[in-house]
Structure formats: C-alpha cells, structure tokens
ZAPA-222963 format. One record per residue (C-alpha): residue number from 1; residue in one letter; x, y, z. Coordinates in nm, 3 decimals. Each point is the difference from the previous one (the first is absolute). Layout:
<atoms>
seq; type; px; py; pz
NUM; A; X; Y; Z
...
</atoms>
This chain:
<atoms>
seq; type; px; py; pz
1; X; 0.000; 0.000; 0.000
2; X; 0.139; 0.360; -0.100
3; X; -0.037; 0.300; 0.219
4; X; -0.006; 0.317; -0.145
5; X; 0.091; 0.274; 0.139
6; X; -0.335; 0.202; -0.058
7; X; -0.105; 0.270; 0.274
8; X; -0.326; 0.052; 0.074
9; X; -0.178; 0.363; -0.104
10; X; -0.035; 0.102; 0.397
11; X; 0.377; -0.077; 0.058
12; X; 0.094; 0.220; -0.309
13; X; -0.231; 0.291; 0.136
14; X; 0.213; -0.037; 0.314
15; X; 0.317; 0.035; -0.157
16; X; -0.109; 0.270; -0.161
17; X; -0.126; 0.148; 0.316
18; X; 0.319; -0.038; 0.169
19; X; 0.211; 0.138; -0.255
20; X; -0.201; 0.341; -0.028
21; X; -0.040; 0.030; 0.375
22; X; 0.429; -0.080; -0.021
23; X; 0.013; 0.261; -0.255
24; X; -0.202; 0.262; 0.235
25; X; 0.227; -0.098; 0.291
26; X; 0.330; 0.111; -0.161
27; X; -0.176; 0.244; -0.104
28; X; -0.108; 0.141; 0.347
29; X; 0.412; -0.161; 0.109
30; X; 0.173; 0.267; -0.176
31; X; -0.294; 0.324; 0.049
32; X; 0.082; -0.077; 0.369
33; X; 0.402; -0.031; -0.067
34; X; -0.075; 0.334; -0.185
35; X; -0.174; 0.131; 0.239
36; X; 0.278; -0.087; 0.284
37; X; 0.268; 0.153; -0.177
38; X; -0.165; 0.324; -0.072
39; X; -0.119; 0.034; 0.349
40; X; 0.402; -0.068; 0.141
41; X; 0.118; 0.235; -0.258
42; X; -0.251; 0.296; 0.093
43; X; 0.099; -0.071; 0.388
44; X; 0.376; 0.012; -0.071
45; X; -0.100; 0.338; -0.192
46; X; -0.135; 0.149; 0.290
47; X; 0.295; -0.059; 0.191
48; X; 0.233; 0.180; -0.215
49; X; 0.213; 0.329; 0.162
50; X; -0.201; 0.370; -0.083
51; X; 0.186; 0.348; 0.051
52; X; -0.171; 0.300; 0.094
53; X; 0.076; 0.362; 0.002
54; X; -0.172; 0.238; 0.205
55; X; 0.037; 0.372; -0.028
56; X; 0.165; 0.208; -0.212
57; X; 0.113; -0.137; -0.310
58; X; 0.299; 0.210; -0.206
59; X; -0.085; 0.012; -0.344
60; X; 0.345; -0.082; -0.220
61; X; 0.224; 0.270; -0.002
62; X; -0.222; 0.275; 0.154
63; X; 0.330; 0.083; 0.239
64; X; 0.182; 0.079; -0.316
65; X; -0.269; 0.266; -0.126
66; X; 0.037; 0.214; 0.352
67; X; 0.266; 0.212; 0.012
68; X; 0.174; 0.215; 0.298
69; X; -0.201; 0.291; -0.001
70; X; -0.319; -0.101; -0.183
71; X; -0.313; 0.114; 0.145
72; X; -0.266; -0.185; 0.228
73; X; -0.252; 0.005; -0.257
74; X; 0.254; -0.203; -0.259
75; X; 0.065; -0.215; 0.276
76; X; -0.345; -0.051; 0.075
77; X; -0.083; -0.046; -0.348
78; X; 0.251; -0.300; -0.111
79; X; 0.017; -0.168; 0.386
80; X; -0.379; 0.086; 0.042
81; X; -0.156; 0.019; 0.383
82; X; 0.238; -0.068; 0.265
83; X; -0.078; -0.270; 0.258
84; X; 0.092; 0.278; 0.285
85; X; 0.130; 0.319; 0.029
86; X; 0.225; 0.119; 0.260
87; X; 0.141; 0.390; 0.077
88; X; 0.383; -0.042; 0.119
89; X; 0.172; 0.271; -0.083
90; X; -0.208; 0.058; -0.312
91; X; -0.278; -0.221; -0.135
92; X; 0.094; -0.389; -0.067
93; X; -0.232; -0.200; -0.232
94; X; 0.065; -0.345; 0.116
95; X; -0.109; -0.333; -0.266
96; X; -0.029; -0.341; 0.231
97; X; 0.024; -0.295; -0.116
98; X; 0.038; -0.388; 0.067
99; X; -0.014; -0.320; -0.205
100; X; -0.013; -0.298; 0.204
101; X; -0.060; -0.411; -0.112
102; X; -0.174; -0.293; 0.088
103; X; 0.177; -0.349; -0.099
104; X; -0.334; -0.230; 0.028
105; X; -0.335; 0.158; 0.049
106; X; -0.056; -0.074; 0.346
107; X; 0.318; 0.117; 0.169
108; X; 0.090; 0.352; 0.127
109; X; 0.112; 0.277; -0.235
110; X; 0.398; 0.057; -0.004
111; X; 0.099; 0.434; -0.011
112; X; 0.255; -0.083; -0.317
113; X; 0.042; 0.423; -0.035
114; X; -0.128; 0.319; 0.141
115; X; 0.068; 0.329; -0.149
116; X; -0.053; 0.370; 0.109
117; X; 0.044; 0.256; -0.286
118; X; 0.063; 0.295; 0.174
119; X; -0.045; 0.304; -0.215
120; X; 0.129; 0.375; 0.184
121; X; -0.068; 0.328; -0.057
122; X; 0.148; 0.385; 0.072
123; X; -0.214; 0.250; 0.137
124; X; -0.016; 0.084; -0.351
125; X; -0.210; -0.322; -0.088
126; X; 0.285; -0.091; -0.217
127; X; 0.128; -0.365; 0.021
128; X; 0.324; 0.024; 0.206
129; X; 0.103; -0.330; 0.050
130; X; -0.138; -0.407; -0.105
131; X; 0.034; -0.297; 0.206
132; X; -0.100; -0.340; -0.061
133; X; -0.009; -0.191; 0.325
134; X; -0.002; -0.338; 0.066
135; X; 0.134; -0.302; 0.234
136; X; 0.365; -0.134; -0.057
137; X; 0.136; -0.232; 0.235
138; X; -0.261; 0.127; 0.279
139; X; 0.064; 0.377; -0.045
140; X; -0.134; 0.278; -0.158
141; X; 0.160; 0.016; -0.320
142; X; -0.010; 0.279; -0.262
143; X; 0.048; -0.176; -0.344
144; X; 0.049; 0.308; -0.214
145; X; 0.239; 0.181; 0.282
146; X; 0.124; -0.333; 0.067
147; X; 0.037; 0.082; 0.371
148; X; -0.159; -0.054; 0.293
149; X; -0.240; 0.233; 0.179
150; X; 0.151; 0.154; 0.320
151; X; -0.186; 0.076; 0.336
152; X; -0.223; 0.327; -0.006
153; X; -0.285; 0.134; -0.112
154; X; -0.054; -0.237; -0.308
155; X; 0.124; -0.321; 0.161
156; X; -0.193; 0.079; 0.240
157; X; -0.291; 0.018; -0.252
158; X; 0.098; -0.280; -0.198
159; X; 0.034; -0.277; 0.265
160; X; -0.393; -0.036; 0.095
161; X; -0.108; 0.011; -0.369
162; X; 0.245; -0.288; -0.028
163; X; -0.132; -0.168; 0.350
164; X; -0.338; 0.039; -0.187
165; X; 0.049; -0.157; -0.298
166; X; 0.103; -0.304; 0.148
167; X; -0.231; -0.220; 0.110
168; X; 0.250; -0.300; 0.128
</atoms>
C-alpha cells in the first residue's frame, strides 16, 4: 500500500494561517526594535551639554568702532543700553555678562566666563578710557589693559558685580 503525502484542505488553511500571523509578528519584531532605538537615541539627546549666556552680549567688533573721545550717544548707539551705570569720577556705562555650561541636562550649570565691559567717561561725556573685565586665574583681569584692577573705588565696584554673577 502507497502513502501519499497529501494534506488535508484544513491543515493547508493552517499553514497558511501561521505563516501570515509569522509574517505580522516580524513585522510588529522590528516596529518595536524601531521603536526602542529611537526612544534610546532621543534620551541620550536630551542628555547632551547646553551653554547659555546671560546678559550683555558684544556684538563683533563693536570695541573697535569706539574711539577715545567719542561721545555717549556713539557709544550708546553701537554698544546699545548698558546693563548699569555707575558715576566714579565721571559716568561709567558698565556691559555684564556671563556664559556658563551644562555637560548633561540634569546637572548644575558650570560659570566657563564672566565679563564686565566697563565703558568711562570725562565730565565732558566723552569716552575717556575702555575696559573689558573679566576673571583670570581668580582675579579681576582687564583683557584689553592686560592688567589687573587695583584696590579703590572701581575694585571696589567691580568685586560684588563679580560675587553676583556667580552663582557657585
């Protein structure tokens, strides 16, 4: 007696059952391994560093365009409205600045730089002197002088606006 190998109609309509339903299931396999990467990827995105800058930002070469003895209406022009002003000796338009980082969004933000622009004037209203203040190794530092601020009235000044800024 010969078997053959014939299938009945209700085991082929299985098969075929099983093979879509196998079909929908690697299907549904790799939406969910989609799915699992792009949600790891958009948490590792939130976690990357940000910088910040608050106050004052100097536009690109608007030192250059004041000049000793320009007036306090050019000044206010190209620099714009000071963060405070100050009378020592004269009147001192002073620019404040700070740009500061986070490494991973839900850390504390690191000072990286803190600036000062310090702008004086004669009793003229003439621009007498420019400073550009900022921290080097700890101190009061005036990057276009290139020296460091001495005790008296303006140190005096200076150091709480510096105290201020930082928020460590």
């Amino acid at each position: 007696m010969t078997t053959t190998n014939q299938t009945s109609p209700r085991a082929a309509q299985r098969r075929g059952l099983h093979a879509r339903w196998r079909g929908v299931y690697l299907r549904w396999r790799g939406l969910r391994m989609l799915a699992a990467v792009t949600l790891v990827g958009a948490a590792l995105a939130g976690c990357t560093g940000e910088q910040f800058q608050k106050g004052y930002i100097l536009p690109p070469g608007a030192l250059e365009q004041i000049p000793i003895g320009a007036s306090q209406d050019q000044v206010l022009i190209v620099m714009g409205t000071p963060s405070t002003v100050a009378t020592l000796d004269g009147e001192v338009f002073y620019y404040i600045s700070q740009r500061s980082e986070r490494m991973v969004a839900f850390m504390n933000q690191k000072v990286i730089d803190q600036r000062v622009i310090a702008v004086y004037f004669d009793k003229n209203r003439r621009v007498r002197r420019l400073a550009n203040y900022g921290l080097q190794d700890g101190k009061i530092f005036d990057f276009i002088s290139r020296t460091t601020a001495t005790s008296g009235q303006e140190m005096s000044y200076l150091a709480p606006l510096f105290k201020l800024l930082s928020f460590n």
